[in-house]
ZAMARGU-4260 file (C-alpha; in steps of 0.2 Angstrom, whole numbers, plus 5000, padded with zeros to 4 digits):
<rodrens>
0) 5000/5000/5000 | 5006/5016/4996 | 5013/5027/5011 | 5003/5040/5006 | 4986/5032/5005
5) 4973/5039/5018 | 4962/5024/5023 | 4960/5025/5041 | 4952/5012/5053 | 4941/5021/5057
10) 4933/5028/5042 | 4929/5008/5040 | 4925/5001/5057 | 4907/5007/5064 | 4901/4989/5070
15) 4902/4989/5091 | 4912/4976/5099 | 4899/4968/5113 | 4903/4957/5129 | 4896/4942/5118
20) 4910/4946/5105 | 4923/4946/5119 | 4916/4930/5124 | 4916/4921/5109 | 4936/4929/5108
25) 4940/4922/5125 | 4933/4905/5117 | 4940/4905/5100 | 4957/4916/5102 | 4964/4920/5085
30) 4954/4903/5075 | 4938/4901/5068 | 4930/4884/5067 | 4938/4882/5050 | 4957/4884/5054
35) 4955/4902/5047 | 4957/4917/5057 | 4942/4919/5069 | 4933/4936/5062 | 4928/4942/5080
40) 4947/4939/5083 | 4950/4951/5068 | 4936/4964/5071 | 4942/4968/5091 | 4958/4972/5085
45) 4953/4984/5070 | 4940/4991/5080 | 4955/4995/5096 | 4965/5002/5082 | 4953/5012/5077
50) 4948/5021/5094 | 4969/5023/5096 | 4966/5032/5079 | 4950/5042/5085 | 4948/5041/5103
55) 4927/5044/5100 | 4930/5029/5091 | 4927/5021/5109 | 4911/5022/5109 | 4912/5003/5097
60) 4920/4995/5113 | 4914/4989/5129 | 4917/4998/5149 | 4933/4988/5151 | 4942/4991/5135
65) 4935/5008/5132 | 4944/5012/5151 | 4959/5003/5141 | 4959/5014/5129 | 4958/5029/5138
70) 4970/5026/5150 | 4983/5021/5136 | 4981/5036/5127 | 4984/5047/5144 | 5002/5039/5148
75) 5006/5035/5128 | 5005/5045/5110 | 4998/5034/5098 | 5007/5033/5080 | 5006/5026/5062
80) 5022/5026/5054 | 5030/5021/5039 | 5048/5014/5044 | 5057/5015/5031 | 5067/4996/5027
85) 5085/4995/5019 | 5079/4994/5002 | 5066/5008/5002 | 5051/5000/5008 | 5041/5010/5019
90) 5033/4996/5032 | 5017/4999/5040 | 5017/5002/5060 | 5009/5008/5075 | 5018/5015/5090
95) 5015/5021/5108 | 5026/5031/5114 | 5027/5034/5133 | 5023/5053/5137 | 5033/5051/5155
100) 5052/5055/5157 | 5058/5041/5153 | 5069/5033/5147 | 5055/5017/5144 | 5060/5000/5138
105) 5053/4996/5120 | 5044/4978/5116 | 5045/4978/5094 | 5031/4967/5087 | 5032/4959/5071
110) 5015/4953/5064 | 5012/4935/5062 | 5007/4927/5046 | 4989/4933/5043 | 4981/4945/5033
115) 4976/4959/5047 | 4996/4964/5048 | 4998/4974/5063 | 4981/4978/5070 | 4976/4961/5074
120) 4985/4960/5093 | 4981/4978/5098 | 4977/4971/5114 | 4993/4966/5118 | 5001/4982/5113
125) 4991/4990/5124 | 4995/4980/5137 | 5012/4982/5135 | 5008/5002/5135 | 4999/5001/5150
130) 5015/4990/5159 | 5026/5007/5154 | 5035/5000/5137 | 5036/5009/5122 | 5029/4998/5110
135) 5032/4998/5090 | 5022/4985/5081 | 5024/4982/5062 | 5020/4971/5046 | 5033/4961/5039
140) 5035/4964/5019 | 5020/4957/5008 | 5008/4953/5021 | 4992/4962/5023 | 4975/4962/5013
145) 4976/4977/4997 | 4969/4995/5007 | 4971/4991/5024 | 4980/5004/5032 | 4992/4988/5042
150) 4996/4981/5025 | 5016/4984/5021 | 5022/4980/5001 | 5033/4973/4994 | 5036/4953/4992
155) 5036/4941/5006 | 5053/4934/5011 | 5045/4920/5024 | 5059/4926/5039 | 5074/4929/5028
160) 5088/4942/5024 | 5077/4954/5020 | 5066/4952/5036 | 5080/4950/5048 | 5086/4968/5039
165) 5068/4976/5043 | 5069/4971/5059 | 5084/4979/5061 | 5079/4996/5051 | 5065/4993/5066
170) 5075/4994/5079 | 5086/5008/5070 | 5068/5019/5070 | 5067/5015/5087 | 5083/5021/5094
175) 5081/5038/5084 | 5063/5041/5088 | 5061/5035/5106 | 5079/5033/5114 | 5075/5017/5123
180) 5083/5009/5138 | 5082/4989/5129 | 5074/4983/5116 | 5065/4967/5117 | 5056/4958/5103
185) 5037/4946/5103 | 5030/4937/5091 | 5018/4927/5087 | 5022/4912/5075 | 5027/4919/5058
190) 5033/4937/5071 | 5042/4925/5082 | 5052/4917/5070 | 5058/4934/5063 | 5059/4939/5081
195) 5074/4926/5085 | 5082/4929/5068 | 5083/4948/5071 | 5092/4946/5088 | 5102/4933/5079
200) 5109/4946/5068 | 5107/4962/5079 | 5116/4963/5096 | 5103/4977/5101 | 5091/4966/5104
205) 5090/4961/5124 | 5075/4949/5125 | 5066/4938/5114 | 5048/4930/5116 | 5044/4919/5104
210) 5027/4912/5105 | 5021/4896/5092 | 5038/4896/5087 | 5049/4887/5073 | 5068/4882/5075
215) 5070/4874/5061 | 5061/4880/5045 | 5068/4866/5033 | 5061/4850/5045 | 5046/4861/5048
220) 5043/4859/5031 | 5050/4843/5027 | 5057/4829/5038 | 5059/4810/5037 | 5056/4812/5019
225) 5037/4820/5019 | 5034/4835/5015 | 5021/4845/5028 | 5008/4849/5015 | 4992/4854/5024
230) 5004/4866/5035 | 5009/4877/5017 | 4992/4876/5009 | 4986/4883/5026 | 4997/4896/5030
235) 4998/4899/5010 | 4978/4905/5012 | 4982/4917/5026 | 4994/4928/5018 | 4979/4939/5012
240) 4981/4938/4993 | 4987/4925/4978 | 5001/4917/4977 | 5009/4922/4964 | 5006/4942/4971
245) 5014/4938/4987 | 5033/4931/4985 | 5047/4935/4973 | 5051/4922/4960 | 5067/4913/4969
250) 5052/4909/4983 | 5037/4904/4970 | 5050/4893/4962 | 5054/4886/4981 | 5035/4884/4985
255) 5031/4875/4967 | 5045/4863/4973 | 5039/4859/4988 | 5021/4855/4981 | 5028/4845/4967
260) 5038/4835/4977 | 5055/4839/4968 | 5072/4846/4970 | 5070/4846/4990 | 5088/4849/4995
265) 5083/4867/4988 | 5067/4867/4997 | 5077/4861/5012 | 5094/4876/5008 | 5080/4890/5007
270) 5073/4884/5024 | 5091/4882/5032 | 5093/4898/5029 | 5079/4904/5037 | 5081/4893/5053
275) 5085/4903/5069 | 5093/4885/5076 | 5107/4889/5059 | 5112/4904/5071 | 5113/4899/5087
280) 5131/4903/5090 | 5128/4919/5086 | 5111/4921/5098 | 5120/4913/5111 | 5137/4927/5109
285) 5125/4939/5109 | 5117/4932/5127 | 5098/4935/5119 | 5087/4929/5134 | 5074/4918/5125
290) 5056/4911/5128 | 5050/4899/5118 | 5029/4894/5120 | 5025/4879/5109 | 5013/4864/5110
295) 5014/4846/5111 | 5000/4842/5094 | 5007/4859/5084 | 5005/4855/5067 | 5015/4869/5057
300) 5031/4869/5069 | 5031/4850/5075 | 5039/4850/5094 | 5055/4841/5091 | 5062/4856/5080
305) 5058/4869/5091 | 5067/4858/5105 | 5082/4856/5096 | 5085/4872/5094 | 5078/4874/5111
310) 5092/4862/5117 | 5105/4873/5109 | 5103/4891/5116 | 5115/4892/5130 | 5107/4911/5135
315) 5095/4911/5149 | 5080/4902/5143 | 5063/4896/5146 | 5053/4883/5137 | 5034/4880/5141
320) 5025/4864/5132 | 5006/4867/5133 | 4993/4856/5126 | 4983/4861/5109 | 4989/4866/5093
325) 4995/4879/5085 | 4994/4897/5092 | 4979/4891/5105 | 4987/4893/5120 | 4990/4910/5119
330) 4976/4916/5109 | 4965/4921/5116 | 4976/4929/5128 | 4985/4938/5115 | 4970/4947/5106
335) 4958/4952/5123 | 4953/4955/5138 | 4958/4937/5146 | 4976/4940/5149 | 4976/4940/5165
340) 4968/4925/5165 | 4981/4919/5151 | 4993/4909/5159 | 5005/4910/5143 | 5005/4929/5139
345) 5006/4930/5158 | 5023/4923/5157 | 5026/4931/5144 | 5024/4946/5147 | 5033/4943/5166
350) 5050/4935/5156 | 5050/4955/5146 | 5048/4964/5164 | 5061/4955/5173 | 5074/4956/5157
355) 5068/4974/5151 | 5066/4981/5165 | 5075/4974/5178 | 5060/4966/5187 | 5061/4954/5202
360) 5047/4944/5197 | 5050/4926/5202 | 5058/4924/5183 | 5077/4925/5190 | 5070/4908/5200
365) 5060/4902/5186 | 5067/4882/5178 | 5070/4882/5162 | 5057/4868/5156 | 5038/4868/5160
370) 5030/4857/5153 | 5010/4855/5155 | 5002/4836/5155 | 4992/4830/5141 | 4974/4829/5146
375) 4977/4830/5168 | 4964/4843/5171 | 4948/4841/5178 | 4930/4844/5169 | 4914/4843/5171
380) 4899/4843/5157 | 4896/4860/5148 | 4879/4865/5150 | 4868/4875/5140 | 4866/4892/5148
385) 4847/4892/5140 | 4841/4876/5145 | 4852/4869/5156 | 4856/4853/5147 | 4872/4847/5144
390) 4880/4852/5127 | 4891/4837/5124 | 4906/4846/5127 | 4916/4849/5144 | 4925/4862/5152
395) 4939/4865/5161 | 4939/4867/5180 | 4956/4861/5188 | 4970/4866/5175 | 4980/4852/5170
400) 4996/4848/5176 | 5014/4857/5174 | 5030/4849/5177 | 5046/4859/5180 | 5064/4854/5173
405) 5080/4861/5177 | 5081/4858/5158 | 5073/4847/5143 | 5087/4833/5149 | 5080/4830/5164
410) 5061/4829/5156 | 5066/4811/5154 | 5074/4797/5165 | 5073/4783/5157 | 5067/4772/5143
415) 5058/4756/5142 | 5059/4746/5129 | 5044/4738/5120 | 5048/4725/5109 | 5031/4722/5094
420) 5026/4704/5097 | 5017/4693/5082 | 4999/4695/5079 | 4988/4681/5081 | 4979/4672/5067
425) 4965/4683/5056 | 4975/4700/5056 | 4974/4700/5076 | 4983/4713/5084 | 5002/4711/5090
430) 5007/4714/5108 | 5020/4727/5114 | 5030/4716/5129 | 5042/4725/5140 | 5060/4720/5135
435) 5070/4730/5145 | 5072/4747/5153 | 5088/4760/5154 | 5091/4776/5157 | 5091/4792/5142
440) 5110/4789/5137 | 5108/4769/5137 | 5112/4770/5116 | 5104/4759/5104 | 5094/4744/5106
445) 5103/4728/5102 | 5098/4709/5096 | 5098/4705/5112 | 5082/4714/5117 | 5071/4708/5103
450) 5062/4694/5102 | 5069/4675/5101 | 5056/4672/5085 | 5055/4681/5067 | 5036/4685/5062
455) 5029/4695/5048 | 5015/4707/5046 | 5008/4713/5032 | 4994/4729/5027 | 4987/4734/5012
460) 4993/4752/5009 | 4987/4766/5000 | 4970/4769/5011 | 4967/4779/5026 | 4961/4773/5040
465) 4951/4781/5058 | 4971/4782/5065 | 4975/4801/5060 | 4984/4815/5068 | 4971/4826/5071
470) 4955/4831/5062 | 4959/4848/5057 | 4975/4861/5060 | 4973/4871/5076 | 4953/4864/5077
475) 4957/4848/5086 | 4972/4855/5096 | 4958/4870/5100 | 4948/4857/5107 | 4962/4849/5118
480) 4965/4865/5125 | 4948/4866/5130 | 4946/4851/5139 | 4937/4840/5125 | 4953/4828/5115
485) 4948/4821/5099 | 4940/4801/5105 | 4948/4789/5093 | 4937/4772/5090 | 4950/4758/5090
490) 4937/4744/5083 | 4933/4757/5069 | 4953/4755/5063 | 4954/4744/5046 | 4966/4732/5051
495) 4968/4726/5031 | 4976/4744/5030 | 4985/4747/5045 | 4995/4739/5059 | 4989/4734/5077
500) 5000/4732/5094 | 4994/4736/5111 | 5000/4732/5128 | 4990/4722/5138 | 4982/4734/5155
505) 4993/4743/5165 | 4996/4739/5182 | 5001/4756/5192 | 5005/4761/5210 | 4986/4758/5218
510) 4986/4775/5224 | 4979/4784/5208 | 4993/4789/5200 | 4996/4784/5183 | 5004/4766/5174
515) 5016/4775/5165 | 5022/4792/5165 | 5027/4795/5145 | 5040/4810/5145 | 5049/4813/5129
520) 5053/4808/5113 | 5048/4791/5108 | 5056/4782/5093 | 5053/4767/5083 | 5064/4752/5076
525) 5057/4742/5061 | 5061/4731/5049 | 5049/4734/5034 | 5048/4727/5015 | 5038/4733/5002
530) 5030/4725/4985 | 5035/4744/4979 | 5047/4754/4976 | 5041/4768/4990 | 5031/4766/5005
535) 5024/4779/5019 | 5022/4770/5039 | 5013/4784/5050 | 5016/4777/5066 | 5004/4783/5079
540) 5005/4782/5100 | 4985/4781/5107 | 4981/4780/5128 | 4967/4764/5125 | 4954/4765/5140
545) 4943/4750/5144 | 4930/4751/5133 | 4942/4754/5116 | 4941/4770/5114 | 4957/4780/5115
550) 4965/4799/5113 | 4981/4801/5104 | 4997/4805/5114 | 5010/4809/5098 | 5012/4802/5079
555) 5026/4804/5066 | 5026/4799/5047 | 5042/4793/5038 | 5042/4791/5017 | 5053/4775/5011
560) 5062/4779/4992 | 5071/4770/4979 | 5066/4753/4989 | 5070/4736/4980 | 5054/4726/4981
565) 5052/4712/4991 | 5071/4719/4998 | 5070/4721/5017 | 5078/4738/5026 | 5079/4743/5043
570) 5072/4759/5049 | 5073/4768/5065 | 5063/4786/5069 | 5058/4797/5081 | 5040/4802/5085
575) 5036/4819/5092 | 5040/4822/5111 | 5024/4820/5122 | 5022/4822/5142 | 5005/4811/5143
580) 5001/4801/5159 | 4993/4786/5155 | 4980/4778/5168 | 4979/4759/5176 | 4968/4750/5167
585) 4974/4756/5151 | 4984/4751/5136 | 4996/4760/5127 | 4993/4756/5108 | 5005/4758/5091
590) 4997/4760/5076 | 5006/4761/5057 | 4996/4764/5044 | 4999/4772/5026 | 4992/4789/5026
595) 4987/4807/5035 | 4980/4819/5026 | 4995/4834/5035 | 5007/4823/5026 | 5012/4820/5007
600) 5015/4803/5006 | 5024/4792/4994 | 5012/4776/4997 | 5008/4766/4982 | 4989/4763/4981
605) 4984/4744/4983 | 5003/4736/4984 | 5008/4728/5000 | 5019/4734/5018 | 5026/4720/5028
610) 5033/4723/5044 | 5043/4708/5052 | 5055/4707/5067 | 5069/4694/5069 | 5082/4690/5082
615) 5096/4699/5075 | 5085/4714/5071 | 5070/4716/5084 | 5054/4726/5082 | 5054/4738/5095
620) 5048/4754/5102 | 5059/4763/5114 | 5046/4773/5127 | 5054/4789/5137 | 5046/4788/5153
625) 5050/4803/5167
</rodrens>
């Protein structure tokens, strides 16, 4: 958009927000039903931008952020700049600059990937306002729907040089308008990223929040041979325009690759490059204190990556683990009035106040893992505020449960190994029998803790089955955040297209607490043959309760190339990490099947998957416990 276009907010935005519209916000946080971006979520923050524009423009907002409003206005200048980037881009922004002698710390706040730009997490820039931070908010290059006043031009560069450059012509903005006493940076997802790849390359920054995070770009995109599909047509329909409009051609030639499946080591360099985890050495010269905020099911920037480079930073640190998906957590918390109530902004915002501005806020004491457990909260039925009656649905009224580490290292304590034992006749599930135990650094499994027998196992591929990651991005992980997992019928999966193995049910303490305690990252050892030349083995961790239904604890896909037929070959991966207390009475459950519709698969329709397990090269799947 042109800098000197005159569209305002506010000559737009007459709709008022309501306290039903801040509910359904404190329910939905930034996503619709659909996986798109919730439009309540959108209209609360263009409407608070435009009463920071037009302070009659309050009228449109409820008593509480009205009084929000105000009292931000009274202690900070509201602004709308154009920063001008290194190449001669002028990037739409929005500052509050605090009116009291200062000097004030400055939080920068890159937009994530969505079309709103800028405007949608007003809320939290006036948060920060209110907490006495300057605050500068901007849109990265190309994002941003044509006229909106937070849209910035240009082509989008998807977090490299030309981003990490911005930031820095940001931060160069900052120090001339506003003479800061630190500079921290927050983002969320797509901001985040660019957020740690700004400090990377610009000692001025002193703190980093980076919320729904990647580390790794490149095995975000494409790891064990699959290519993360759903994830880039999804974030491809958010970036508020075609295609072909959005990104220069070295990037549209990157993209075509990716969906074609072709020339991945170039997919794979162009994501490298725009890794934060390719820079630690410099993050960690710098002394950047980092925050990551991530979950267990996120399906665009899958756990393990992000705790890789997690594993790396050697700066002051802080990893929380929180169940949902992509972006939930923090949400709602992020875009209203729930904040307070949010326990990961809550953090956030403390890990900028202790290392901005000095704060003794418990942060100096704070571990450096948290990690919540999958699914421990209490609930009770929803009812229907109308009639009373119960929706289907629960809700949350004991929060689940967090575990502190001194670091990820210590999340688990030892392994037990599970060796996949031969189904019985007419396609009968196999067994998972306890082999042995050892502690994280025991190595690899040997012959010796396999089975004495060899046994086969064979699958049609090439069809779906009820045994998938999730239902829909963010949806599913939404409703985990909520207190209602996705229930997984295990009668209803096709055992001619997938494979079966389940403990038998656990015995545990007696006094309530749970069979086993699964803390970390799991990782599969097969031996697999194939009548083609490719196959794909999702393998998939359910918690079985007693009447066979189950809720999922973690999954991971690998793709098998240039496979001889009938030729057998060893394989070895790691599923996601997962903190997931599973009860007595239950059964843990593997299952492999072909396909998931996140996943671009390399599965030969109709041909044949065998999975076998011999004495010299056992079956087994080594569990984290903690």
């Amino acid at each position: 958009m042109p800098e000197d276009d005159n569209t305002t907010f506010s000559s737009f935005i007459s709709e008022a927000i309501t306290e039903a519209d801040l509910s359904r916000v404190a329910v939905h946080g930034l996503w619709d039903a659909d996986g798109t971006l919730d439009p309540g979520a959108a209209r609360l923050g263009q409407t608070l931008a435009a009463a920071m524009e037009d302070e009659s423009r309050t009228d449109l907002l409820p008593p509480e952020l009205a009084a929000l409003v105000t009292e931000v206005r009274a202690r900070a200048l509201p602004g709308f700049p154009w920063i001008r980037s290194h190449d001669d881009l002028r990037l739409s922004a929005f500052t509050l600059r605090q009116l009291a002698p200062g000097p004030h710390p400055l939080v920068v706040l890159p937009a994530g990937w969505q079309p709103l730009g800028w405007a949608l997490f007003m809320y939290a820039y006036l948060t920060l306002a209110a907490k006495g931070y300057h605050v500068i908010a901007y849109t990265p290059r190309g994002l941003g729907i044509k006229g909106l006043p937070s849209t910035s031009p240009g082509k989008i560069d998807v977090g490299g040089p030309n981003d990490w450059a911005d930031g820095s012509a940001v931060v160069d903005f900052a120090v001339e308008r506003f003479g800061p006493s630190a500079i921290g940076f927050m983002g969320e997802s797509y901001g985040s990223g660019i957020s740690q790849l700004v400090a990377a390359h610009d000692d001025r920054v002193q703190a980093v929040v980076a919320l729904s995070t990647w580390g790794n770009l490149a095995t975000s995109l494409y790891d064990n041979g699959v290519r993360h599909i759903k994830a880039v047509d999804t974030l491809l329909k958010l970036t508020g325009g075609l295609k072909k409009n959005r990104f220069d051609a070295h990037t549209l030639d990157i993209l075509d690759k990716f969906q074609a499946g072709r020339d991945m080591e170039d997919v794979v360099d162009w994501g490298t490059r725009r890794a934060p985890e390719t820079y630690l050495a410099q993050t960690n010269e710098n002394g950047t204190p980092t925050f990551f905020s991530n979950t267990w099911h996120e399906s665009l920037f899958a756990a393990n990556q992000t705790l890789e480079t997690f594993n790396g930073l050697t700066v002051p640190k802080r990893l929380n683990m929180w169940i949902g998906d992509h972006a939930v957590p923090e949400g709602a918390g992020i875009v209203g009035p729930n904040g307070a109530d949010n326990a990961p902004m809550a953090e956030a915002y403390a890990w900028l106040d202790h290392h901005l501005k000095g704060e003794r806020n418990g942060v100096e004491d704070w571990p450096a893992v948290s990690n919540q457990v999958m699914f421990t909260y209490t609930t009770e039925p929803e009812l229907d505020p109308g009639t009373g009656e119960p929706t289907g649905k629960s809700v949350i009224v004991e929060p689940a449960v967090r575990e502190a580490h001194a670091d990820w290292a210590d999340v688990t304590t030892r392994f037990e190994i599970l060796a996949l034992t031969a189904g019985g006749a007419s396609g009968a599930d196999g067994g998972l029998a306890v082999r042995s135990t050892g502690d994280p650094d025991g190595g690899p499994v040997g012959a010796d803790e396999g089975g004495a027998a060899r046994w086969d196992r064979s699958f049609i591929a090439g069809v779906d089955t009820e045994a998938t990651a999730m239902d829909e991005l963010v949806k599913t992980g939404g409703a985990e955040w909520a207190g209602n997992p996705k229930v997984y019928e295990t009668r209803k999966i096709d055992r001619t297209h997938a494979l079966v193995w389940a403990t038998e049910p656990l015995t545990g303490p007696g006094d309530g607490a749970a069979a086993l305690r699964v803390r970390g990252i799991p990782r599969l050892n097969l031996t697999v043959r194939s009548t083609a030349r490719s196959a794909t083995l999702v393998a998939h961790l359910f918690d079985v309760a007693a009447d066979d239904t189950a809720r999922i604890i973690t999954h991971e896909p690998l793709n098998l190339d240039d496979l001889t037929p009938g030729q057998e070959h060893q394989v070895s991966w790691r599923l996601q990490a997962a903190a997931y207390d599973i009860a007595e009475g239950h059964r843990l459950m593997l299952v492999i099947d072909s396909k998931d519709p996140l996943y671009g698969d390399v599965t030969v329709v109709w041909t044949q998957t065998t999975v076998s397990s011999s004495p010299d090269a056992p079956a087994v799947l080594e569990l984290p416990l903690g």
